[in-house]
N, C-alpha and C positions, 0 to 999 in steps of 0.2 A: 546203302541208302544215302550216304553223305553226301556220293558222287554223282548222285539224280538231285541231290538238292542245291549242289553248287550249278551246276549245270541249267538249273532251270532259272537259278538266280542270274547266269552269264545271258541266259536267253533273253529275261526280262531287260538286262542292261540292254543288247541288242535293239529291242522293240520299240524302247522308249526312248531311243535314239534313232529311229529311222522314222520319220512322218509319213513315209508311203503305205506301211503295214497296219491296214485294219484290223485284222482279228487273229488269234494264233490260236490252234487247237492240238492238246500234245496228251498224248493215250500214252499210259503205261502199265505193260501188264506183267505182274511179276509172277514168275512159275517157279513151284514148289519146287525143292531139290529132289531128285528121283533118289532114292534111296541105295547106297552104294550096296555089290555083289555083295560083298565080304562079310557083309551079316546077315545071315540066314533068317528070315521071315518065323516068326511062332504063332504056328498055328493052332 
């Protein structure tokens, strides 16, 4: 999460440095870890 937060803070610096850029719209979707083989499910 650090790295989406620095990242959106370099963005911001970007934006409000360029006067041409209207609007910015940034999705993030974060996916659960899929559950490694090696441990057997209890069912």
């Amino acid at each position: 999460m650090q790295d989406i937060t620095k990242a959106l803070q370099d963005l911001a610096k970007a934006v409000e440095s360029n006067p041409t850029v209207q609007s910015v719209k940034v999705t993030i979707t974060l996916k659960k870890p899929t559950p490694s083989k090696a441990k057997p499910e209890s069912k």
